[in-house]
C-alpha positions in Angstrom: 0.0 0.0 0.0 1.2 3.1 -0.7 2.2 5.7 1.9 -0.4 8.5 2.2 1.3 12.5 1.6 -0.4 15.3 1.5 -1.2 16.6 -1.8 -2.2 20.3 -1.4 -3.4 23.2 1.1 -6.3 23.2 2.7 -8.3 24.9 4.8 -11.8 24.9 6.7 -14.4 27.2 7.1 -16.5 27.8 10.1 -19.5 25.5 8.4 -16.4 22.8 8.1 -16.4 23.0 4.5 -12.8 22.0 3.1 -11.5 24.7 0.7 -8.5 23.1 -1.4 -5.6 25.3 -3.0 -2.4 25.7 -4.3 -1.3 28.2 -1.2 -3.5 28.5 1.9 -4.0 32.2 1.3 -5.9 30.7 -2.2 -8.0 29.1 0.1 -8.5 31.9 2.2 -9.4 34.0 -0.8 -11.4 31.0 -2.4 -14.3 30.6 0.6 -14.1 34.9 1.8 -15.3 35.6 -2.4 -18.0 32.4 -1.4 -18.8 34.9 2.0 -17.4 31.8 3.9 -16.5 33.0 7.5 -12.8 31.6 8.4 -12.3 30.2 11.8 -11.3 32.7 14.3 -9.3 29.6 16.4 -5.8 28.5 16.1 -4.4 28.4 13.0 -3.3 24.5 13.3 -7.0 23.8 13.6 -8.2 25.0 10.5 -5.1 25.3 8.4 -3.6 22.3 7.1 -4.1 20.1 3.7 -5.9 17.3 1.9 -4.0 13.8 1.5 -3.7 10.9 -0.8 -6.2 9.2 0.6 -8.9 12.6 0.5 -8.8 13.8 4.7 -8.1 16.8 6.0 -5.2 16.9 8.3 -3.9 20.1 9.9 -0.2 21.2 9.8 1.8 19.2 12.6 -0.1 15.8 11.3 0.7 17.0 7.4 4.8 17.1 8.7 4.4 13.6 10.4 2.7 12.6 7.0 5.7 13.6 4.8 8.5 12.8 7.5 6.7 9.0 7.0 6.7 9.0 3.6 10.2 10.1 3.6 9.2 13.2 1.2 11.3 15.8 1.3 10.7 19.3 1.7 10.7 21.3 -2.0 10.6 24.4 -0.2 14.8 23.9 1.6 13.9 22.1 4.9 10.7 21.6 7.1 10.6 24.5 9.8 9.3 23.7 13.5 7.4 20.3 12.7 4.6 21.7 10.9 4.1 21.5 7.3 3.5 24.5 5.0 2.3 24.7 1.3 6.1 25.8 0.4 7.2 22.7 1.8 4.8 20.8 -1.6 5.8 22.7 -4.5 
């Protein structure tokens, strides 16, 4: 079976609606044109990205994802065990 990565930036909106994205700020911009509300909460809660296998994983669980996989970052090194969209493509 193949290991599961994350495969782009997500985000959720306050209805828990996944927004998807090349950058998080995409996604941002993508549900507040939609009059989406974002979630006023910690960023690691509603910031993160979709997977291989389709979920919705926040930052710190999208690092441990990659770290698994043994992908490395595109983006010069993984910064304080979180995963950003930089780190993808």
């Amino acid at each position: 079976m193949d290991k599961e990565i994350c495969i782009c930036a997500a985000i959720t909106d306050t209805t828990g609606y996944i927004w998807r994205g090349h950058r998080h700020s995409d996604c941002i911009s993508s549900a507040m044109e939609a009059g989406r509300k974002i979630p006023m909460q910690k960023e690691s809660d509603w910031q993160g990205f979709v997977t291989s296998k389709n979920r919705f994983v926040n930052r710190y669980e999208g690092y441990d994802l990659q770290i698994s996989a043994g992908v490395e970052s595109s983006g010069g090194g993984y910064r304080g065990h979180r995963l950003f969209s930089e780190d993808l493509y």
